[in-house]
N, C-alpha and C positions, 0 to 999 in steps of 0.2 A: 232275291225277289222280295220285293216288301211284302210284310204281313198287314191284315187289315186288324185294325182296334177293333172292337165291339165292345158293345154298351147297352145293358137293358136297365128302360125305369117301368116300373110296377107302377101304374095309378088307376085310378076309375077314372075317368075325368081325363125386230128392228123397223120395229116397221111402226105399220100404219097403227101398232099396239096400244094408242094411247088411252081406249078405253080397257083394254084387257089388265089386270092387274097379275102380278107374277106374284105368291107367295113367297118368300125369303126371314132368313135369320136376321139379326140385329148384326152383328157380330158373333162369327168360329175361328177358334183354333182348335183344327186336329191334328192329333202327331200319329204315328205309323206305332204301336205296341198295341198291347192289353190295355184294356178298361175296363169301368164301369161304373154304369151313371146311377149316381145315388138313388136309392126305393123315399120314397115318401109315406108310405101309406095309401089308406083309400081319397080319393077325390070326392066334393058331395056331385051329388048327381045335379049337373047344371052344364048348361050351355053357354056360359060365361066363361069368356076367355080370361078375365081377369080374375078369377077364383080358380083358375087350374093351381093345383098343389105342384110345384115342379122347384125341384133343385139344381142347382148345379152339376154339368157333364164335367169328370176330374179324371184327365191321363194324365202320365209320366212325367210330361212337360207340359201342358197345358190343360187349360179352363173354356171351358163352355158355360158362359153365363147365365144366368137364370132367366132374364130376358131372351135370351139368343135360342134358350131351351122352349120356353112357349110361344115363339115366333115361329121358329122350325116347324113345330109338331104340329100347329095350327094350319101349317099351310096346306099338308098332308090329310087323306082320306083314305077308309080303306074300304075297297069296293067286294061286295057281297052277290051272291045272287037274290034275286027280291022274293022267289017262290023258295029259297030253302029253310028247310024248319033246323039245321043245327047248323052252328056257325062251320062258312067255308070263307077265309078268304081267296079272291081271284086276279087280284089285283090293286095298287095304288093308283092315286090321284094328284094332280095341284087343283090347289082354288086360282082359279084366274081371273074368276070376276065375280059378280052379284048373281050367285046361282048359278055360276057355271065351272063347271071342272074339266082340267083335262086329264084323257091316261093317252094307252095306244090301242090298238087297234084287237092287241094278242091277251090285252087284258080282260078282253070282254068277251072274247071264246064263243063270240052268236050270240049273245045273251041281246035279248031286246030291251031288258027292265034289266036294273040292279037297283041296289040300296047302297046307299053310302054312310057310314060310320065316320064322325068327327073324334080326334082327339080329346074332346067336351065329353064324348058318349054319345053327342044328337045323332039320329038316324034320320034318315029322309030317304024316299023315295028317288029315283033318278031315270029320265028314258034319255036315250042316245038322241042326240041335234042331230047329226053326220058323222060321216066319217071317212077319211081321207088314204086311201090305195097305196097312192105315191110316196106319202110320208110316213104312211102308218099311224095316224095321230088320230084319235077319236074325241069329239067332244058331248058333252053329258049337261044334263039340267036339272038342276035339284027341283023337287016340291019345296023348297023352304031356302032360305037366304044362309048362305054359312060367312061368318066376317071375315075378310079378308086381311092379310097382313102387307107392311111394304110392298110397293111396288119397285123390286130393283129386279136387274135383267141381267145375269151375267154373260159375264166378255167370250165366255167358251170354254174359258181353262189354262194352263201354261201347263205344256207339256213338264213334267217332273216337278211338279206342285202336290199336293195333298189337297185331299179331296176327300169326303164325305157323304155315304147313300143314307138316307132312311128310309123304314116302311111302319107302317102300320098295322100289324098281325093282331086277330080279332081271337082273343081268349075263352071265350064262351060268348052265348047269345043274349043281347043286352045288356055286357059287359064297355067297358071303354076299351078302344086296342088299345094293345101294346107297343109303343115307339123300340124299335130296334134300329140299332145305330152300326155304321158299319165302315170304315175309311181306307182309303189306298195310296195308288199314286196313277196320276194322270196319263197316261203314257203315249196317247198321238191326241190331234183336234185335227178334224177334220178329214179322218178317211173315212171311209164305208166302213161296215161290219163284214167279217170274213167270209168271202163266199158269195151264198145266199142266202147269211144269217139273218139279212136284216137290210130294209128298204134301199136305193143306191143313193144316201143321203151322205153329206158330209157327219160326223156324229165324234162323239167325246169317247175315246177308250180308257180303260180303268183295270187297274191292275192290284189283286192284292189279296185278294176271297174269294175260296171256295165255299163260303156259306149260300145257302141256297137265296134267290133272288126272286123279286116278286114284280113284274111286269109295273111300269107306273112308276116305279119309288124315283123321286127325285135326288139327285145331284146339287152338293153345295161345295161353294168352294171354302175356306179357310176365312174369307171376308164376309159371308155370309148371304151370296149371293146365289140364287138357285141357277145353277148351269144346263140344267136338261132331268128327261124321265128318263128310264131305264126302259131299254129295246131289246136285249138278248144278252144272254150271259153264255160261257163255253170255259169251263174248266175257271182257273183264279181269273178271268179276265170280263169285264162285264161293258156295255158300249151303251148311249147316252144320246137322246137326241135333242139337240141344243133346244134351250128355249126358247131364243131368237126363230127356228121355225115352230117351235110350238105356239108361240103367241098367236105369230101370222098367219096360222092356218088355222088356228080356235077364232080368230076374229072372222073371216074368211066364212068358215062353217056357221058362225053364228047369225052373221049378214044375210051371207047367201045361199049356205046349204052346201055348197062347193066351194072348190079354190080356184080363184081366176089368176095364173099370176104371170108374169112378164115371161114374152121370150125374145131371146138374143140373137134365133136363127144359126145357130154352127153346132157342129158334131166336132167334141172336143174327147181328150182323154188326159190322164195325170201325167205331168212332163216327167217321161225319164232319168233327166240328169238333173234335177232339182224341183223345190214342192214349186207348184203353180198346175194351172190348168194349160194342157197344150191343143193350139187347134189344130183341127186335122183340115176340114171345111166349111166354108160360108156360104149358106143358103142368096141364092140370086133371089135380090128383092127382099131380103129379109135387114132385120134390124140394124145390123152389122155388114152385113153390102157396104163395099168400100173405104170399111173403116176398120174391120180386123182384115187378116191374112191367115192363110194355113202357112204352118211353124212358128206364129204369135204364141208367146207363153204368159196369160193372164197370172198376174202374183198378186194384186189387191183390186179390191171392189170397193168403191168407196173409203177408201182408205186401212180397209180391212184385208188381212193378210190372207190370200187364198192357197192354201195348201196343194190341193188336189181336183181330178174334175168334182170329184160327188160333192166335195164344200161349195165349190162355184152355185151348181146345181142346187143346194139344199139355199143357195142365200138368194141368188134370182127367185127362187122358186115362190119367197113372200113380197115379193115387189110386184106393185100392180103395171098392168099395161101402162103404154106411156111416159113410167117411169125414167127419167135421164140418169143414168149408173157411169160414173168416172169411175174408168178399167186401167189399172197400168200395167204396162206388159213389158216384156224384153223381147225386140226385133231386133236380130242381125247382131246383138250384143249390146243394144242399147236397149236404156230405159227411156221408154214415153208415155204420157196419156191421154187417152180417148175417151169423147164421150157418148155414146149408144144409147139411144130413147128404145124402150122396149116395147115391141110390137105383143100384140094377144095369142096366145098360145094357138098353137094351129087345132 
């Protein structure tokens, strides 16, 4: 089983997502050992990202840049309660837009108010926009603007890649957090979390740490792409939920307070005898009327590789009504494809 690296530095200091920005690294390489990211000293107390004291992350075989170090930690928030008088952290964050962050749903434990803590040290005020059942996704609104970095969107993962969590854990009060760093290996895209760990979404599993986990922390890949927040952890294993639906359902929440999203009309389940979505039945009069079949086995959406149902489910699920989605499927032992305008969720 791979071990995960850790790294602490000491300082003070698919969709319709076009306005949503995704926080991201420049550039990472993490390798699977021990680490640990250089201390710098104290940060002066500012809200300038370009005055953050940050050095280089150094494992075994690889470097984490200095740029790639205050892109990362930038993106990241760590979410407080607003009423407590000693630091508690209760969860991370991304910045996804101008004043807005997301986590999930378990980060915010009822809480109607938190604060939110920058990597800078700014604090700001935060009330909850919405927040979303189905996905678990919660989104949030600062009192105050936090900068955003890149906007890049990762692809989901490659199963036995390396991979990357951070969090933000809050030292004392009115202190900067502390970025802790934590890496594994990828190990499925796109099933559910076991059980009923965790929403029936398609989602990133992670393998590697039994270090304890902090609802919210974001997922980066090796390229420095942010892949998903973190939904539940169980023993070395922790699961992700892509940011392809976190975008879509922070834009969604932020428009309309809900999520309107496309539906296909069929009750489907994960094929047995290989990854895709298999049908079971087609809704008369629905989307897919006459164009899928039960024993259709969905394997890309758009050109995007569908593993299982919960993937199908979690990538429809940011696509608005109306939407035209190219499905290719294997019938009878052929490959074809269809294209399905998605009708509004019933």
């Amino acid at each position: 089983m791979a071990q995960m690296a850790i790294a602490y530095s000491t300082r003070p200091g698919w969709r319709r997502g076009a306005t949503i920005l995704v926080g991201t690294a420049a550039s990472l390489a993490i390798a699977i050992g021990a680490a640990l990211l250089a201390s710098t000293g104290a940060t002066p107390a500012t809200s300038t990202l370009t005055t953050m004291s940050v050095r280089a992350a150094v494992t075994p075989c690889c470097t984490l840049t200095t740029t790639a170090t205050r892109d990362a930690e930038a993106a990241v928030v760590s979410l407080e309660p607003a009423s407590a008088h000693s630091v508690r952290t209760i969860g991370c964050g991304v910045v996804v837009g101008d004043g807005l962050v997301a986590t999930t749903e378990r980060a915010l434990r009822g809480a109607r108010r938190v604060r939110i803590v920058s990597a800078t040290g700014r604090s700001l005020d935060a009330a909850i926009v919405a927040t979303d059942p189905a996905s678990g996704i919660a989104l949030l609104r600062t009192s105050g603007t936090l900068p955003a970095t890149p906007a890049v969107s990762g692809s989901g993962g490659v199963p036995g890649s390396s991979a990357l969590a951070i969090t933000m854990r809050a030292a004392r009060k009115g202190a900067v957090p502390r970025p802790v760093w934590t890496s594994g290996t990828i190990v499925a895209v796109g099933m559910p979390a076991p059980g009923n760990a965790g929403p029936d979404m398609g989602q990133i599993t992670v393998r590697g740490s039994s270090l304890p986990a902090i609802q919210g922390e974001p997922l980066v890949d090796t390229h420095g792409h942010v892949l998903g927040i973190l939904d539940g952890a169980q023993g070395t294993t922790r699961w992700f939920l892509p940011m392809s639906l976190v975008t879509g359902v922070s834009l969604d929440l932020e428009t309309m307070g809900k999520v309107r999203h496309g539906w296909l009309g069929v009750t489907d389940t994960t094929a047995p005898s290989g990854p895709g979505a298999q049908i079971l039945s087609v809704v008369p009069h629905g989307a897919a009327a006459g164009v899928l079949h039960p024993g259709d086995v969905i394997v890309r959406v758009d050109g995007i590789r569908t593993t299982s149902s919960a993937q199908l489910r979690s990538m429809l699920y940011v696509m608005a009504p109306g939407t035209k989605v190219s499905l290719e499927l294997q019938r009878n032992g052929h490959r074809r494809t269809v294209v399905v305008q998605l009708q509004p969720s019933p």
